[in-house]
DRENDO-1510 file (C-alpha; in Angstrom, 1 decimal, always signed):
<recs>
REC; n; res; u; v; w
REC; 1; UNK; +86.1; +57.7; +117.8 .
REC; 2; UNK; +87.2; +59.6; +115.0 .
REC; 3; UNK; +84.2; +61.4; +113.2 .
REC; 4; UNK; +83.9; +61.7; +109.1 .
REC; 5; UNK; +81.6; +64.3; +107.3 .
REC; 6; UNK; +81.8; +64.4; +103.6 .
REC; 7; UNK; +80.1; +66.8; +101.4 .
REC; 8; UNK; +80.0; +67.2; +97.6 .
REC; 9; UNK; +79.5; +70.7; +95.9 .
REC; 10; UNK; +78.4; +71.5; +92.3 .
REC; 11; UNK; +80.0; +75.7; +91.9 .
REC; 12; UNK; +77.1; +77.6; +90.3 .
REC; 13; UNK; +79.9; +78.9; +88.4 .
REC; 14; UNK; +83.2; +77.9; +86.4 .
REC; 15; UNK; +85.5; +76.8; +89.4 .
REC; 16; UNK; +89.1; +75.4; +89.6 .
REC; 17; UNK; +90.3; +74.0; +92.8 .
REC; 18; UNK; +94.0; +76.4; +93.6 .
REC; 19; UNK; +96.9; +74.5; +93.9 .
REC; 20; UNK; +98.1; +75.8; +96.7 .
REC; 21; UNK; +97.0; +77.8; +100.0 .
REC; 22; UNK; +97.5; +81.2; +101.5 .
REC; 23; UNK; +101.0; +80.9; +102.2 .
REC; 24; UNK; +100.4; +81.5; +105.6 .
REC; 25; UNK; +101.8; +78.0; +106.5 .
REC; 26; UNK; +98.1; +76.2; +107.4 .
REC; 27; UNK; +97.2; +75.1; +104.0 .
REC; 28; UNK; +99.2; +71.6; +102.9 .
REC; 29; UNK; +98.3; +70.5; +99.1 .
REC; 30; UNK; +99.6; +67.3; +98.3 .
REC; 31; UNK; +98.2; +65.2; +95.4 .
REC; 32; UNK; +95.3; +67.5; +94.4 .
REC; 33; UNK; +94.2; +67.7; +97.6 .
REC; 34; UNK; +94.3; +70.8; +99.6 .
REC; 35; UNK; +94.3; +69.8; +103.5 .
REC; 36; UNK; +93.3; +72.3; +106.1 .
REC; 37; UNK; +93.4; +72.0; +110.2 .
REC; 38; UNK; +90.4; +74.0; +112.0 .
REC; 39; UNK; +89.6; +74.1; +115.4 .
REC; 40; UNK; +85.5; +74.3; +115.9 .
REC; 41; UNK; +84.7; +74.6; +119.7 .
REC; 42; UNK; +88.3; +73.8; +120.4 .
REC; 43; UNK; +88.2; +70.7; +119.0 .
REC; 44; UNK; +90.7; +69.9; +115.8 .
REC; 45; UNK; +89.3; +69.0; +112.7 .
REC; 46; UNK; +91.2; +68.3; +109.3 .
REC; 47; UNK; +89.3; +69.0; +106.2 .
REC; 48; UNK; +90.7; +67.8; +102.8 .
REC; 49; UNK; +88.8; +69.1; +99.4 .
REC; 50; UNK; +89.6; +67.6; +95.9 .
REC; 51; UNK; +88.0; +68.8; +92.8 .
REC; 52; UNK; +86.2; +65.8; +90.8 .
REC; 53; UNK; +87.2; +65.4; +86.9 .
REC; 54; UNK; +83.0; +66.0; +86.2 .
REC; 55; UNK; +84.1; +70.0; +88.2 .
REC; 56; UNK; +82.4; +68.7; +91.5 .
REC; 57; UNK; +84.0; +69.5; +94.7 .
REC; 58; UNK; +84.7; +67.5; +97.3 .
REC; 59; UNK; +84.7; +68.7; +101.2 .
REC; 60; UNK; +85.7; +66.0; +103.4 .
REC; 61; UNK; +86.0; +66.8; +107.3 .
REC; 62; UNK; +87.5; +64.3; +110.0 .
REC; 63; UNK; +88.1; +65.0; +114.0 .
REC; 64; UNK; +87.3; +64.1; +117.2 .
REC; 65; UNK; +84.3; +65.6; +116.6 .
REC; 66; UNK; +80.4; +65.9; +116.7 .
REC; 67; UNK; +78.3; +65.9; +113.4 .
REC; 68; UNK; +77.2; +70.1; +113.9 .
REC; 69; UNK; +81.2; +70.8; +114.3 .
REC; 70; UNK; +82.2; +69.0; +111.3 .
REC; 71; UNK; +79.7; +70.7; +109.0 .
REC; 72; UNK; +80.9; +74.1; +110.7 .
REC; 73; UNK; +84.4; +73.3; +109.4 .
REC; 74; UNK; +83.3; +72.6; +106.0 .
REC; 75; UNK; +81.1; +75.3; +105.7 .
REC; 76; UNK; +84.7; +77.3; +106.7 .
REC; 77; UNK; +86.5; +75.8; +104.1 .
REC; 78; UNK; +83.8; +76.4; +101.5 .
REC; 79; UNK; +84.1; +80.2; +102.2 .
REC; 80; UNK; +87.6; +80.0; +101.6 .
REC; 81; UNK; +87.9; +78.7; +98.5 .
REC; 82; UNK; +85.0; +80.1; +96.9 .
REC; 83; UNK; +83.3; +77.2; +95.7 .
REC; 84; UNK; +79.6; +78.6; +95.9 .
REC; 85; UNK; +80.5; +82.1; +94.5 .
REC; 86; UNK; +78.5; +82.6; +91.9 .
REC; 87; UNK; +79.5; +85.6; +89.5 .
REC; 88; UNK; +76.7; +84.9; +86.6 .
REC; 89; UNK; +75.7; +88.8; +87.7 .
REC; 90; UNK; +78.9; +90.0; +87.4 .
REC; 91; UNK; +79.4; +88.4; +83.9 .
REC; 92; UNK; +76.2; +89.8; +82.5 .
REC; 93; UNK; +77.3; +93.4; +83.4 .
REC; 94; UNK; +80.7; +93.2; +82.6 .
REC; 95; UNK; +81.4; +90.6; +80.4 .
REC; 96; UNK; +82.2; +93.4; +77.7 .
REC; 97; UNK; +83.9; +96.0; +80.1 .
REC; 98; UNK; +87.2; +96.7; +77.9 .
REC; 99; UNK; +88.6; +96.8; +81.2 .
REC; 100; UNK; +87.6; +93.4; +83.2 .
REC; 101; UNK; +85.6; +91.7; +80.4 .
REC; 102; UNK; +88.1; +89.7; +79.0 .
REC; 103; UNK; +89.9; +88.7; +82.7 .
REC; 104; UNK; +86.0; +87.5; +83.5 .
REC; 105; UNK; +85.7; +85.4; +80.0 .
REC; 106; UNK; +89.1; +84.0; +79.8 .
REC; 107; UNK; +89.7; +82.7; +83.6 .
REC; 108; UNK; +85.8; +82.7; +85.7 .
REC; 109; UNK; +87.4; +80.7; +88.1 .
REC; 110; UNK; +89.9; +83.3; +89.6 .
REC; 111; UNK; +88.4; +83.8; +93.2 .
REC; 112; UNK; +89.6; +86.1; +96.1 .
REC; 113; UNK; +92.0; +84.2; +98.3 .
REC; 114; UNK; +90.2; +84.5; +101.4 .
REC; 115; UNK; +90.7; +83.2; +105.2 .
REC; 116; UNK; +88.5; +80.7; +106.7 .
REC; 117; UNK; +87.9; +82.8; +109.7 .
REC; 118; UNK; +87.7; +86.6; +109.8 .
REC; 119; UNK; +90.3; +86.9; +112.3 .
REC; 120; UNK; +92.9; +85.2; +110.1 .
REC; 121; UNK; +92.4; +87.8; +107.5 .
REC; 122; UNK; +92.8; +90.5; +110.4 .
REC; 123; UNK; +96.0; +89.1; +111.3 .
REC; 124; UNK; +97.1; +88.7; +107.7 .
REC; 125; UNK; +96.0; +92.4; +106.7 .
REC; 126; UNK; +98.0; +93.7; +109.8 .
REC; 127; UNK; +101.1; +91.8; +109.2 .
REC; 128; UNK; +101.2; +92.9; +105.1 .
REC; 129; UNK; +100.9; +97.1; +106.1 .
REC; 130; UNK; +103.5; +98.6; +103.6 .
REC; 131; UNK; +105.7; +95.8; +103.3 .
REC; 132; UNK; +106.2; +93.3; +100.1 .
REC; 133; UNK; +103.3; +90.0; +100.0 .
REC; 134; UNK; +106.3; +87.9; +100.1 .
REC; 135; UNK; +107.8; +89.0; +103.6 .
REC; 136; UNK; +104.1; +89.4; +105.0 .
REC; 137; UNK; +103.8; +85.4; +104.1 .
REC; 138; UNK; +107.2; +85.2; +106.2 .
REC; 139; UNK; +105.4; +86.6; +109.2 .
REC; 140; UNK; +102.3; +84.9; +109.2 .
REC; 141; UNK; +104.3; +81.7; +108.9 .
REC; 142; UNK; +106.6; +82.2; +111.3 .
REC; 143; UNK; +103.4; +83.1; +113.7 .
REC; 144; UNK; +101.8; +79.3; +112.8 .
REC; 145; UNK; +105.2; +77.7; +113.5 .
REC; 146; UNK; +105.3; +79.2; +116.9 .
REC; 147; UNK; +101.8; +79.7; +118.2 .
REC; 148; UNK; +99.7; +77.7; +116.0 .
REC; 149; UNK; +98.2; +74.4; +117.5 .
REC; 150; UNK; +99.0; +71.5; +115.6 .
REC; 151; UNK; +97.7; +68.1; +115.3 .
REC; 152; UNK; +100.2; +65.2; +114.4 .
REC; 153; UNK; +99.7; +62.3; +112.0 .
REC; 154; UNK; +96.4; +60.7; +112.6 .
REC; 155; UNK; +94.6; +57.4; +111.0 .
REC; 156; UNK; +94.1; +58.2; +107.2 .
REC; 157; UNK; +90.9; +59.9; +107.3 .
REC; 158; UNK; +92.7; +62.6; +109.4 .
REC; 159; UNK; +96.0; +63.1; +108.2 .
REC; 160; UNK; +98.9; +61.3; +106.9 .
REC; 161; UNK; +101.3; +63.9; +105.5 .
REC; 162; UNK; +104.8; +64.8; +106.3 .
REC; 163; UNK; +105.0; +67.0; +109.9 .
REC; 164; UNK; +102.0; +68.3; +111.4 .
REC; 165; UNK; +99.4; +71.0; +110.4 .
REC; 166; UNK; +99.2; +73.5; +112.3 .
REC; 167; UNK; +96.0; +76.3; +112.7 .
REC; 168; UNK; +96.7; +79.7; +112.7 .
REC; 169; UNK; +97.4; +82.0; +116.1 .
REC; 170; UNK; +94.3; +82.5; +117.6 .
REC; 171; UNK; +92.9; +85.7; +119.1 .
REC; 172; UNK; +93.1; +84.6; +122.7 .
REC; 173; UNK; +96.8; +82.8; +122.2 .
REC; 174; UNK; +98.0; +86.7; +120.3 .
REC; 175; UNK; +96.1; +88.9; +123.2 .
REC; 176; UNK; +98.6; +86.9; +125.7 .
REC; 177; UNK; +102.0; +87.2; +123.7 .
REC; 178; UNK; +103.9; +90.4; +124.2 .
REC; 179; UNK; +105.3; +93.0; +122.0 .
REC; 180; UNK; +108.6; +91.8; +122.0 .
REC; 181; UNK; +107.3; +88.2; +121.1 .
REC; 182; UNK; +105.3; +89.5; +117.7 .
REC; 183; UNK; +108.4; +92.3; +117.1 .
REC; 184; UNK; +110.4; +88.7; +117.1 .
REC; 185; UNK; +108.4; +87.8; +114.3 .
REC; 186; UNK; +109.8; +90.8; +112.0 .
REC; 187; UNK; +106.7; +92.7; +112.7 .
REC; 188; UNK; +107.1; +96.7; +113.0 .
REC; 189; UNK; +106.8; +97.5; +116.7 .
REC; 190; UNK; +103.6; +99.6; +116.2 .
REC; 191; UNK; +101.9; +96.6; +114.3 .
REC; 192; UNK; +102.8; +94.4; +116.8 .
REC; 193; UNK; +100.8; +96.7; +119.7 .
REC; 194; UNK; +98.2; +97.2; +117.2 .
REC; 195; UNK; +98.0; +93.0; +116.5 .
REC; 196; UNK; +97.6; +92.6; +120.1 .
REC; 197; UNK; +95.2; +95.5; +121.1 .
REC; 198; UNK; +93.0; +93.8; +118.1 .
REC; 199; UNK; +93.5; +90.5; +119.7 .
REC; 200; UNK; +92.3; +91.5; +122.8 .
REC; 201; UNK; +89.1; +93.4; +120.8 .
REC; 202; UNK; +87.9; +90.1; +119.4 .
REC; 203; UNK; +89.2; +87.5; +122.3 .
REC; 204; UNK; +87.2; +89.7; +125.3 .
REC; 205; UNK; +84.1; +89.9; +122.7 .
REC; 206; UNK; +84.2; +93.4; +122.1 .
REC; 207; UNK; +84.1; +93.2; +118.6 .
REC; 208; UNK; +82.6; +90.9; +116.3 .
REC; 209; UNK; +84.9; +90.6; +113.0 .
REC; 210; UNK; +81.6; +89.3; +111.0 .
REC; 211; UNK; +80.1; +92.8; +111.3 .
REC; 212; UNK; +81.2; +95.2; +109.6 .
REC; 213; UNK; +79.3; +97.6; +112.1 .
REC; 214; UNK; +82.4; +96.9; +114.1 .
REC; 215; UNK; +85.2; +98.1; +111.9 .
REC; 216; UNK; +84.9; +101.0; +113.7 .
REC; 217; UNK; +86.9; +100.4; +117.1 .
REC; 218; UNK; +89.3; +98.6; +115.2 .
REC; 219; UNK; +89.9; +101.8; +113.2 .
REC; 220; UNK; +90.2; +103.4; +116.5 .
REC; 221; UNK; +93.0; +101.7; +117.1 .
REC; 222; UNK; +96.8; +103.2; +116.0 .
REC; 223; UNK; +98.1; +101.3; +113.0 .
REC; 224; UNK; +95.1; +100.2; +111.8 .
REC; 225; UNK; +93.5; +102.0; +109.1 .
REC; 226; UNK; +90.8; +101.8; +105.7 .
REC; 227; UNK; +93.2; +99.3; +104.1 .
REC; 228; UNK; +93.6; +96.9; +106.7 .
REC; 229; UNK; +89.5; +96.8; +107.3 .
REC; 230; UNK; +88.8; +96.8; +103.5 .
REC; 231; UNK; +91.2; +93.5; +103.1 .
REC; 232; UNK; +89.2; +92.2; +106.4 .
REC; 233; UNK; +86.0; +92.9; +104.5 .
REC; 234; UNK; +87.2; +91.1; +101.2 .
REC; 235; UNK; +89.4; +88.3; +102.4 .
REC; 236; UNK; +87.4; +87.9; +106.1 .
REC; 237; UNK; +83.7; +88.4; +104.9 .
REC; 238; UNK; +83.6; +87.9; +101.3 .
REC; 239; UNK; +82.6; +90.9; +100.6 .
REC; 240; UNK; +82.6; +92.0; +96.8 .
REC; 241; UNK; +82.6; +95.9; +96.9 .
REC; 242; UNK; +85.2; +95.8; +100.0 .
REC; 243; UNK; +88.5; +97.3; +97.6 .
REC; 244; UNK; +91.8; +97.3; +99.5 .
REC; 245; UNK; +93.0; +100.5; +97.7 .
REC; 246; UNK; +96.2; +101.0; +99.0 .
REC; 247; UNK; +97.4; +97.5; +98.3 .
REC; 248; UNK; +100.6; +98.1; +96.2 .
REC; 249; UNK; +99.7; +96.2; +93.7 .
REC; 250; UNK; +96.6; +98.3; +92.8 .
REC; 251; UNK; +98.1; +101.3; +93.2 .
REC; 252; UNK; +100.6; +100.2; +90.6 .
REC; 253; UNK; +97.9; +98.8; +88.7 .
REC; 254; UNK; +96.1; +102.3; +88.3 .
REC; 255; UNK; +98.9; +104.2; +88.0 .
REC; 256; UNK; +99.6; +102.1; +84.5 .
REC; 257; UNK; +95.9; +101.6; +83.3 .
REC; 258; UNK; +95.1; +105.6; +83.8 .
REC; 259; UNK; +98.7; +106.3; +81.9 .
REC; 260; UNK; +99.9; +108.2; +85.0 .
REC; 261; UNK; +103.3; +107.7; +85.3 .
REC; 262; UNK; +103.7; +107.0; +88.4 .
REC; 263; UNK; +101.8; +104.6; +91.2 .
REC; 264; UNK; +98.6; +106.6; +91.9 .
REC; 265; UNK; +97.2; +107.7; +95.3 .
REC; 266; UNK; +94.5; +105.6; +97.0 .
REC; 267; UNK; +91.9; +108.3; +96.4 .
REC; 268; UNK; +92.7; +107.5; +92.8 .
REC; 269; UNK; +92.5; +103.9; +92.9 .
REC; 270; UNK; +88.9; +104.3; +94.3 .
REC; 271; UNK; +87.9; +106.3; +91.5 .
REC; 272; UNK; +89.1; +104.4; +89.1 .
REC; 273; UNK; +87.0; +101.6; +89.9 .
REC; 274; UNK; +84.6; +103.5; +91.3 .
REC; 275; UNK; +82.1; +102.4; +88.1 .
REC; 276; UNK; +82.3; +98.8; +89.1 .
REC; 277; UNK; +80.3; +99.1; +92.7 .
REC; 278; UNK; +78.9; +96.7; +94.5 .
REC; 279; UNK; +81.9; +94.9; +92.7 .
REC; 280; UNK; +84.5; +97.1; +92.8 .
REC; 281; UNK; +86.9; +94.5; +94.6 .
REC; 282; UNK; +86.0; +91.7; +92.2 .
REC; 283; UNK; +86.7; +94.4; +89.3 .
REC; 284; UNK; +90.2; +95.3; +91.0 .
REC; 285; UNK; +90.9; +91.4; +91.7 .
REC; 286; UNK; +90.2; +90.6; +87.5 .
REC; 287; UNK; +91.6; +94.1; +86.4 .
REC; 288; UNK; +94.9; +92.7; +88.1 .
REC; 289; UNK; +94.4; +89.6; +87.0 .
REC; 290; UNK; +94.3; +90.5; +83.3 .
REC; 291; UNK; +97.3; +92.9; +83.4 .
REC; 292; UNK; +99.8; +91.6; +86.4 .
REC; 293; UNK; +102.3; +90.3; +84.0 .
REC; 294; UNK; +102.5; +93.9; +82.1 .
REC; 295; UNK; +102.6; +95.9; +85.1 .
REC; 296; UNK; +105.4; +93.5; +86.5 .
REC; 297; UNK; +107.6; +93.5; +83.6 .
REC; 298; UNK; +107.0; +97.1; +82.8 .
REC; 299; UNK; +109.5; +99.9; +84.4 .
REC; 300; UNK; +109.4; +101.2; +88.3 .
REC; 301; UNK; +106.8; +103.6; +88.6 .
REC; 302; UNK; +107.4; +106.9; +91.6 .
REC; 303; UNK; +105.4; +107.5; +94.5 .
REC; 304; UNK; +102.6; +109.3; +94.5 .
REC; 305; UNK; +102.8; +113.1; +96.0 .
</recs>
């Protein structure tokens, strides 16, 4: 018998519901409602969430499943779209910041767009290393496509959209792929060694992505480096001083806001918003949310030396 949990959320703080998902290729939105597969304790479970006219979220999770592993998935989905975050401390401090102050009055609801699990974030952060969002997106797709378990159309309270949904890759199924498969995938063959040997960290139980203790044997590990733990920290963990600070779009960012002249070095990125900490990847995440469109349209900036 198909099981049905359904859970209602007031957001301490202003809140909008995305449109869309990750772009990862897990996340289907259809009507206003944003559909999700999970597997808790290998068993698949489909959680829709809708946002209420009165702001009022709504989590609803259906599967083949017991009570404890619905609420699990919920809980999951909660994380990933932000709905308890509560940034009345942030908006005290900063609400007149020349810098962030008017991105935190004019759109509260921007949130991180986070993973429900910490490996998906992992996975995510490996395949985006110095290439463009958009192609990153690409590989992470093309990943769910091939390796992702899926769950067909089910009664209503399950699913009823076009195709299946499909969970992302996880660690046990990416330890057993070779390199070849992932380098298939348009992943650099380095990545793709590095993708597996972190597969293999998490699937044997050697490290535990919710720590943060463990970040370092992945760091340990060629390819992977501060960036690709610091987008584990803010995308995996929710964690709010965790700044990625060689993600291009920063370094562009800084490179405008400081009058540089060309994208700045990720020592300079981290000084920059040094001030903000414990926030300082909720400062980068509204700093680029105010000024995106400028930096976009504005001219190519050079490399750092």
């Amino acid at each position: 018998m198909t099981g049905r949990l359904e859970v209602e959320v007031t957001p301490p703080w202003p809140y909008r519901l995305p449109r869309r998902g990750a772009g990862d290729g897990t996340t289907r939105a259809r009507d206003g409602v944003l559909s999700r597969l999970l597997h808790i304790d290998s068993r698949p479970i489909v959680v829709h969430a809708w946002q209420r006219d009165s702001g009022d979220v709504v989590f609803r999770a259906a599967g083949d499943a017991r009570k404890r592993e619905l609420a699990v998935a919920i809980e999951r989905m909660r994380f990933a779209l932000g709905v308890d975050e509560d940034y009345a401390a942030l908006y005290a401090e900063y609400r007149h910041d020349p810098l962030i102050g008017p991105a935190i009055r004019r759109r509260p609801w921007v949130r991180p767009r986070r993973r429900p699990w910490p490996w998906d974030a992992l996975v995510s952060a490996i395949a985006g290393q110095l290439i463009e969002a958009s192609r990153a997106r690409q590989i992470e797709r093309r990943m769910v496509r091939r390796w992702g378990r899926g769950i067909e159309a089910r009664p209503r309270s399950v699913w009823t959209g076009p195709g299946p949904l499909r969970d992302f890759p996880s660690a046990l199924v990416v330890a057993g792929r070779a390199p070849a498969e992932l380098a298939a995938m348009d992943l650099a063959p380095a990545r793709a060694l590095a993708m597996i040997r972190c597969a293999k960290e998490v699937a044997n139980g050697w490290t535990d992505l919710i720590d943060p203790a463990a970040d370092a044997r992945l760091l340990a590990i060629s390819e992977i480096g501060p960036w690709t733990v610091q987008c584990l920290g803010m995308y995996g963990r929710g964690e709010p001083d965790s700044l990625p600070a060689g993600d291009l779009a920063f370094v562009k960012l800084v490179g405008r806001l400081a009058g540089l002249r060309r994208r700045a070095s990720v020592a300079e990125v981290e000084e920059y918003f040094a001030p903000y900490a414990p926030y300082r990847g909720l400062a980068a995440m509204f700093a680029l949310t105010q000024y995106h469109l400028g930096i976009e349209a504005g001219p190519p900036l050079r490399l750092a030396a």
